[in-house]
C-alpha positions as CSV (number, residue, x, y, z in Angstrom):
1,X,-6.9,-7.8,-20.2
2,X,-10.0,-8.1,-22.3
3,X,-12.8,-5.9,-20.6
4,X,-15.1,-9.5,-20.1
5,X,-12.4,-10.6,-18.2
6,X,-11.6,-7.7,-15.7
7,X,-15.1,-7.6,-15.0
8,X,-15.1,-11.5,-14.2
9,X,-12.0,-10.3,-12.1
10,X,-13.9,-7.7,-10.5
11,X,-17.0,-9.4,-10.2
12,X,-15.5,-12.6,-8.5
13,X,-13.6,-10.2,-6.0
14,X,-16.7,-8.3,-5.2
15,X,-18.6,-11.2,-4.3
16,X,-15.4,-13.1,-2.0
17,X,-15.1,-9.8,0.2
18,X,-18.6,-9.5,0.6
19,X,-19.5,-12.7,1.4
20,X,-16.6,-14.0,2.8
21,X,-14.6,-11.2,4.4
22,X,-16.7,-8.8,5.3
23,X,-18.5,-11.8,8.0
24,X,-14.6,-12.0,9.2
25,X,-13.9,-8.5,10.1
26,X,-14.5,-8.5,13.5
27,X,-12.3,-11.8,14.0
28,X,-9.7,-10.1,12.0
29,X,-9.8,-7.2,14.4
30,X,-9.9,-8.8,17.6
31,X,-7.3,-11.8,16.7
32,X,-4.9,-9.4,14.5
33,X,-4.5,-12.2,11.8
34,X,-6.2,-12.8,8.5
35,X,-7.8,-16.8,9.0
36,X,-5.8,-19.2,7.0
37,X,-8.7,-19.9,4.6
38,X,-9.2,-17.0,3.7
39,X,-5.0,-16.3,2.8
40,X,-5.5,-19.0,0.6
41,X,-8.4,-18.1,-1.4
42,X,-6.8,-14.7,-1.8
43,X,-3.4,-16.7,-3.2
44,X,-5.7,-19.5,-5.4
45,X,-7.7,-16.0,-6.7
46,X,-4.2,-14.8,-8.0
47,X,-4.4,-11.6,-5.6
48,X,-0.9,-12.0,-5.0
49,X,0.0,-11.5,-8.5
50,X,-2.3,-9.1,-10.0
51,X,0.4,-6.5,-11.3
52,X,2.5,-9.0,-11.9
53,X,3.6,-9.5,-16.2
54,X,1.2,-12.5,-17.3
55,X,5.2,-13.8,-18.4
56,X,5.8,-14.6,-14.9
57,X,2.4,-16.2,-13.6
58,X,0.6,-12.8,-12.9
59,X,-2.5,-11.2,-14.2
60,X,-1.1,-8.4,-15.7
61,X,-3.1,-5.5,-15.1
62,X,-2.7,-2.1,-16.2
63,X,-2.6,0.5,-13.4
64,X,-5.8,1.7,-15.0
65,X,-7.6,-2.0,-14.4
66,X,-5.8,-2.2,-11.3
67,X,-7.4,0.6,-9.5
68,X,-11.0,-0.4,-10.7
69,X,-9.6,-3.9,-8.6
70,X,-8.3,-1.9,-5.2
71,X,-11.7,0.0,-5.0
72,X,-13.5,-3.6,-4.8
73,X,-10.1,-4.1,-1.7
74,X,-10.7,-1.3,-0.3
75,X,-14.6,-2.0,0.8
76,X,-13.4,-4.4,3.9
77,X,-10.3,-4.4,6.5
78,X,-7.0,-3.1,5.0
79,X,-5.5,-6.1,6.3
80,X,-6.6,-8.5,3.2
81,X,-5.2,-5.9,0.8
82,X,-2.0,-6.1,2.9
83,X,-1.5,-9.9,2.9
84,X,-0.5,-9.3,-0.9
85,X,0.0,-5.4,-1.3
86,X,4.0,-5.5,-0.8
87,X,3.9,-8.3,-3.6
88,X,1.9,-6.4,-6.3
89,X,3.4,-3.0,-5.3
90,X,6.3,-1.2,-3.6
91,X,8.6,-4.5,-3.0
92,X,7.5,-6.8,-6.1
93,X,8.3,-3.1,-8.7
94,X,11.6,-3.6,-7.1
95,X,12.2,-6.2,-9.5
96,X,9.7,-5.1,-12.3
97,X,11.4,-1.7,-12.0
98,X,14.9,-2.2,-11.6
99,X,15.9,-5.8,-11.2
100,X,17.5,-8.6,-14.1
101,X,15.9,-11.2,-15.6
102,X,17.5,-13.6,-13.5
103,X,16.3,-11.6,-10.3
104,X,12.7,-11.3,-12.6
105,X,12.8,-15.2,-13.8
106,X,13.5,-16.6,-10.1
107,X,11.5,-14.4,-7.9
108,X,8.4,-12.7,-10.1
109,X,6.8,-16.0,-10.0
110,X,7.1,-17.2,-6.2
111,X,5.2,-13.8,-5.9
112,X,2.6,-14.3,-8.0
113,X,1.6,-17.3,-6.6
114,X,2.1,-16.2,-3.1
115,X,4.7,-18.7,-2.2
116,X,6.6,-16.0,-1.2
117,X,5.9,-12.9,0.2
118,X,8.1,-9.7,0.1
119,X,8.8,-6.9,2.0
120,X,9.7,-3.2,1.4
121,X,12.7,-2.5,3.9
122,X,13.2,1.6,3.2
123,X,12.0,3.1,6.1
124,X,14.3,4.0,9.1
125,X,13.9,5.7,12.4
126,X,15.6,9.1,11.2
127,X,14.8,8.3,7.5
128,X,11.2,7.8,5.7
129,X,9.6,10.2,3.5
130,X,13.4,11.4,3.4
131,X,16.1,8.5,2.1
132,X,19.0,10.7,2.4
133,X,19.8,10.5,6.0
134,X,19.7,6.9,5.0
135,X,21.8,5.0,8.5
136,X,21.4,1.2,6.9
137,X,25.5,0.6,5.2
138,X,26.2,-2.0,2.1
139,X,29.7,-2.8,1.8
140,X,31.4,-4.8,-0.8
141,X,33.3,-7.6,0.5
142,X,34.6,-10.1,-2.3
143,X,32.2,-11.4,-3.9
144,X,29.6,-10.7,-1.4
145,X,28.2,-7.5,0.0
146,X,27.6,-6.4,4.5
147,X,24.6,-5.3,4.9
148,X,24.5,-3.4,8.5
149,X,21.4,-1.4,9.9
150,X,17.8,-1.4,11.0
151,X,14.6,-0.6,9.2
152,X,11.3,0.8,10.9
153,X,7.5,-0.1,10.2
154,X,7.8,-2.7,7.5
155,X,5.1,-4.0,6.5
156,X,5.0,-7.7,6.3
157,X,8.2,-8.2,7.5
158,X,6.9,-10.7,10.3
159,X,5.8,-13.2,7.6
160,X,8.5,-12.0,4.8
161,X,10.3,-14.8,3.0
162,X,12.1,-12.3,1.1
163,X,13.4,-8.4,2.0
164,X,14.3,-5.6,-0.6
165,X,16.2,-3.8,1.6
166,X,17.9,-0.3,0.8
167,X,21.0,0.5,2.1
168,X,24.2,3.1,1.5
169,X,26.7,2.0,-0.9
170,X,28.2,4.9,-1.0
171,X,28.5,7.1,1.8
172,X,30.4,9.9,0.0
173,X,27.5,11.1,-2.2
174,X,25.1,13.5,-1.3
175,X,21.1,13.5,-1.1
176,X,19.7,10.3,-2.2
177,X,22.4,9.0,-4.8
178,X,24.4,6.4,-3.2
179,X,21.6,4.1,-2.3
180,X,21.3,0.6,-3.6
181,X,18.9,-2.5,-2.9
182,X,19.3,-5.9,-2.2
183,X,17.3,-9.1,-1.9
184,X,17.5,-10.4,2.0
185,X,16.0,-13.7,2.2
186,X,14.6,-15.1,5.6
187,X,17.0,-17.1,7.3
188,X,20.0,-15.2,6.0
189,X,22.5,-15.3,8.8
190,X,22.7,-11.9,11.2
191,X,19.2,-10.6,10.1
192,X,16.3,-10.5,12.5
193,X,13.0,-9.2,12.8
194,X,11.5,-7.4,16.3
195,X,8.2,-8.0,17.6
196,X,5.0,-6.9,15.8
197,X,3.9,-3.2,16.1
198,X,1.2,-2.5,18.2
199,X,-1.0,-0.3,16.0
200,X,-4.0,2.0,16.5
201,X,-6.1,0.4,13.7
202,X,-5.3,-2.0,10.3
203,X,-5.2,-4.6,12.8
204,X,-4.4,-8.1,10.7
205,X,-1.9,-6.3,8.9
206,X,1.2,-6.7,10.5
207,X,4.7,-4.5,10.9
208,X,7.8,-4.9,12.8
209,X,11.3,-3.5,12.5
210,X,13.7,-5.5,11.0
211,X,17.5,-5.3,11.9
212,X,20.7,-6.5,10.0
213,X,23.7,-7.5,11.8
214,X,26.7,-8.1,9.4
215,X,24.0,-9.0,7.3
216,X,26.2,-11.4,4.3
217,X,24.3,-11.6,0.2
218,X,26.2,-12.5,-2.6
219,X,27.0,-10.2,-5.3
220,X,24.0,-11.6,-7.2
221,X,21.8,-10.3,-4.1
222,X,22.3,-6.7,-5.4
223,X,19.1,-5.4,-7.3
224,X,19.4,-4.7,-11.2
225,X,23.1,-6.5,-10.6
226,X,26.6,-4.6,-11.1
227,X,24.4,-1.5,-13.4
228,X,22.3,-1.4,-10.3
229,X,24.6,0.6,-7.6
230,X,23.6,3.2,-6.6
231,X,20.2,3.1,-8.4
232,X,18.1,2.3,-5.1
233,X,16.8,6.1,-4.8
234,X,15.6,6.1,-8.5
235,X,13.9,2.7,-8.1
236,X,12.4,3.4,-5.0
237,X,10.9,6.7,-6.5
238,X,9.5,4.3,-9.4
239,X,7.7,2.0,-7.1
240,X,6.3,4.6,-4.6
241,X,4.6,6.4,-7.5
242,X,2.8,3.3,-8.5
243,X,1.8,2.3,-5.3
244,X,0.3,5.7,-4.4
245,X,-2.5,4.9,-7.1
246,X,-2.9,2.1,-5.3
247,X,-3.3,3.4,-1.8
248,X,-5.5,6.3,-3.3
249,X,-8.1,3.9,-4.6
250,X,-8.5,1.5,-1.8
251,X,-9.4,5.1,-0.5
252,X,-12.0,5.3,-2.6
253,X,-13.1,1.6,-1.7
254,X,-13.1,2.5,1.8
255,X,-15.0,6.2,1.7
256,X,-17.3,3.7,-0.9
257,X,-18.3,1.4,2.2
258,X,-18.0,4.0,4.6
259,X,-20.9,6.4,2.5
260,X,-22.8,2.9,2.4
261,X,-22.7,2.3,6.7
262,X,-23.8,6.0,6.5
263,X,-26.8,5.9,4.5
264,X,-28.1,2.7,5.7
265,X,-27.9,3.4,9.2
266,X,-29.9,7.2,8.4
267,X,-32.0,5.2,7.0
268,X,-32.9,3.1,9.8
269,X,-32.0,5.3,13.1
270,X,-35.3,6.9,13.9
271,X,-35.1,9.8,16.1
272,X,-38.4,11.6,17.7
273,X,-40.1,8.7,15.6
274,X,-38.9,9.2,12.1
275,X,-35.5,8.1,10.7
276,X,-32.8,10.8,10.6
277,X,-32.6,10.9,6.8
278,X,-35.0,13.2,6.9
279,X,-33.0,16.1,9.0
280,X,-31.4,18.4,6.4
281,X,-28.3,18.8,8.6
282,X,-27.5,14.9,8.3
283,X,-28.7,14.8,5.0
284,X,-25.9,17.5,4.2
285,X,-23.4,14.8,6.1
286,X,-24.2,12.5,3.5
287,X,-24.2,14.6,0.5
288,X,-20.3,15.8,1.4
289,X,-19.4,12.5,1.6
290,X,-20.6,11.3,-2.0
291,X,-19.5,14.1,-3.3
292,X,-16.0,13.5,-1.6
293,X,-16.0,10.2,-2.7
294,X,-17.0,10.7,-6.8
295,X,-14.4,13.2,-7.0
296,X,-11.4,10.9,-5.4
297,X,-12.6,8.3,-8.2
298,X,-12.7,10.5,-10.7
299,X,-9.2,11.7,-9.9
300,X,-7.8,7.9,-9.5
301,X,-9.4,7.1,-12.8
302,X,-8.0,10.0,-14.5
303,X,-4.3,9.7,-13.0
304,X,-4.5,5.9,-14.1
305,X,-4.8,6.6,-17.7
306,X,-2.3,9.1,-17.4
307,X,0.2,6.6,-15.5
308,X,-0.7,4.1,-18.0
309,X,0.0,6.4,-21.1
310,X,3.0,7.7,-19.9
311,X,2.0,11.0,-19.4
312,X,2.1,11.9,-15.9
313,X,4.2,9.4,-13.6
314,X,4.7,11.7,-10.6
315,X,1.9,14.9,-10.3
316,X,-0.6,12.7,-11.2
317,X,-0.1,9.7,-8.7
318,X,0.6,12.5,-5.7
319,X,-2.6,14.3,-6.3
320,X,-4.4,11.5,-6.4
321,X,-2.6,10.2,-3.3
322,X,-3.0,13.5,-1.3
323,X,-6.6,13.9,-1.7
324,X,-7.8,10.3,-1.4
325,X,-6.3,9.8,2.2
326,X,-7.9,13.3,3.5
327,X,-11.0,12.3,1.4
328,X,-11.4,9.2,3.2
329,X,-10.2,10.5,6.3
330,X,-13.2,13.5,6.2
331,X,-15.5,10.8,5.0
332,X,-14.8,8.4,7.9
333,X,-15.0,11.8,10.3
334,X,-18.4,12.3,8.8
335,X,-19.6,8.8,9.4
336,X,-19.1,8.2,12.9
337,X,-21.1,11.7,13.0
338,X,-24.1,10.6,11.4
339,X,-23.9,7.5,13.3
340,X,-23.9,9.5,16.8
341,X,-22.7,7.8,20.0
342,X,-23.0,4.5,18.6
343,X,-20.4,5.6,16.1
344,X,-18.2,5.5,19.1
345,X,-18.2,1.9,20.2
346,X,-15.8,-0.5,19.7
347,X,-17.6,-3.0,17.2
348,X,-19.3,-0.4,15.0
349,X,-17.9,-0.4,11.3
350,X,-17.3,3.1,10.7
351,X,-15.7,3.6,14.4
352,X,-13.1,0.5,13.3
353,X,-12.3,2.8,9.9
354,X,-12.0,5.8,11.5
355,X,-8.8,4.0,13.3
356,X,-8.0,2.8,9.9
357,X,-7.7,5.5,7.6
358,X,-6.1,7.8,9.6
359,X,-2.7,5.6,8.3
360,X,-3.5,6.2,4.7
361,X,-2.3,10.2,4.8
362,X,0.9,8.6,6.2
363,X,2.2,5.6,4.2
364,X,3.6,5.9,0.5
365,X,4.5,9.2,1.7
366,X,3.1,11.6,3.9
367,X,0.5,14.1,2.8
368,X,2.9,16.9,3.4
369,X,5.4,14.9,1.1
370,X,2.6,14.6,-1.7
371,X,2.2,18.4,-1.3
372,X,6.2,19.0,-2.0
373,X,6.0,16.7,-5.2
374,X,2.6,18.2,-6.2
375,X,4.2,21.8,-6.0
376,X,7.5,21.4,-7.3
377,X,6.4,19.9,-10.5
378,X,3.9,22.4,-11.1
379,X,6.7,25.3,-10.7
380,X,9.6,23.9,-11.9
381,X,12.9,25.4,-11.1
382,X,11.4,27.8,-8.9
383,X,10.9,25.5,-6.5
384,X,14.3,24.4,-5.8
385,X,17.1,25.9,-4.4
């Protein structure tokens, strides 16, 4: 995208979150929903599509120009980014990873425009971070396939009009070969969806389990078609490094707001008559925090450029993964410090992001998971057994 236009992007998005989602975050919080109006200035925006190839109605962006976006996302409630996260990352690089042209040409643009919205059905009770213990089964029938299983903590599977869901097609294999992915629409006979997850924060961003019960797609349901068995594993892999960028810079966004609620409040909380900004102790607070947060943009910026060039597709997305959820997560710690008791309360900013970034060092993989991927690639075969 020409650099006028990203910063028109940018500069538009800026200015809706602050003016008209910021005002909503307390609704969102207490009603666990995203107002209507709001969904649909996100979808006339083109949020839904944003990673989406121009080709198919999206805008395009590069993973460099798409972080510089998710730090703008990640100034208010996680729930907006969610209403169209599972589109522009892990469920719509299904199909920009691994899927036909057909699959591309029939479902890229429903996404883009937010007429549909898609879900990311990998995780299981006894299988996340892990896809081998896999329990969901595939099994060719004819010309159709029996999908049978349950998945855990998918996100947007309550409002999903379309799950990529990744099951076993063959049992036989070890480790995570074996695994392929298919395209559940809503209404498809035998699946359901359970009742939505009570959470302790990201409230207006919604997950439930989702079970499959003889579950029937047609041949044409499996992802990438008849070259796509067995490649769930290696697709899934594809889209989780992409969308830990993602989730590393709304960190950023968040730790961004969060050093803002900071240094306003120190600012204005006096405390035997003059504000605390001036005690060295709080001011020390503060200057962690900046720091924390500069370096976590730095990193995301860096890892971009190195996803976009080519270069670095799976160090570079963990690092920056690993320490922008503990950055945000110190930074959020730090914040309800400075803001005292009041940081406490129900109705405060930074107590509300506290809850909500204590998520981010589990999704997209698990700190500990980014830690594994971080060390094997930097000592090769040594690593491994």
């Amino acid at each position: 995208m020409d650099p006028s236009d990203l910063q028109d992007v940018l500069d538009s998005v800026r200015d809706f979150i602050r003016t008209e989602v910021v005002p909503a975050e307390e609704q969102i919080e207490a009603d666990d929903a995203v107002p209507e109006r709001i969904v649909a200035q996100c979808r006339s925006m083109g949020l839904y599509g944003f990673t989406i190839p121009e080709q198919y109605g999206g805008l395009g962006l590069t993973v460099s120009e798409e972080v510089r976006l998710a730090f703008e996302l990640g100034w208010t409630t996680p729930a907006l980014r969610s209403l169209f996260g599972t589109n522009n990352g892990i469920a719509g690089h299904v199909l920009m990873e691994g899927g036909t042209e057909e699959q591309k040409a029939e479902w890229l643009p429903k996404l883009a425009s937010g007429e549909v919205t898609a879900s990311f059905g990998l995780t299981e009770a006894d299988a996340g971070s892990d896809p081998s213990s896999l329990a969901t089964r595939a099994v060719r029938d004819g010309d159709e396939w029996v999908l049978n299983g349950s998945k855990r903590y998918i996100t947007n599977s309550p409002v999903a009009d379309v799950i990529m869901v990744f099951a076993k097609t063959n049992p036989d294999v070890a480790g995570n070969r074996g695994i392929s992915t298919f395209l559940v629409p809503k209404g498809t006979p035998g699946l359901s969806i359970g009742p939505k997850d009570h959470k302790m924060g990201q409230f207006g961003a919604w997950t439930a389990d989702v079970y499959l019960d003889d579950v029937r797609v047609p041949a044409s349901a499996l992802v990438g078609g008849p070259d796509g068995v067995d490649t769930g594993f290696v697709t899934a892999a594809k889209c989780l490094a992409h969308g830990r960028l993602h989730i590393a810079a709304v960190c950023v966004g968040m730790a961004d707001r969060l050093v803002h609620e900071s240094v306003e409040f120190a600012k204005t909380r006096e405390q035997g008559g003059k504000p605390i900004a001036r005690f060295q102790l709080v001011q020390g607070l503060i200057a962690d925090s900046v720091t924390d947060h500069r370096a976590g943009r730095g990193l995301v910026l860096d890892a971009a450029r190195g996803f976009d060039a080519g270069t670095d597709r799976v160090s570079g997305p963990a690092t920056a993964k690993y320490f922008c959820s503990e950055m945000v997560g110190r930074v959020a710690d730090r914040a309800v410090q400075v803001h005292g008791g009041a940081g406490y309360m129900r109705g405060v900013t930074v107590e509300r992001f506290f809850r909500d970034a204590r998520l981010f060092r589990i999704y997209e993989g698990t700190s500990q998971i980014q830690q594994v991927i971080i060390a094997r690639d930097a000592l090769g075969k040594a690593a491994r057994a």
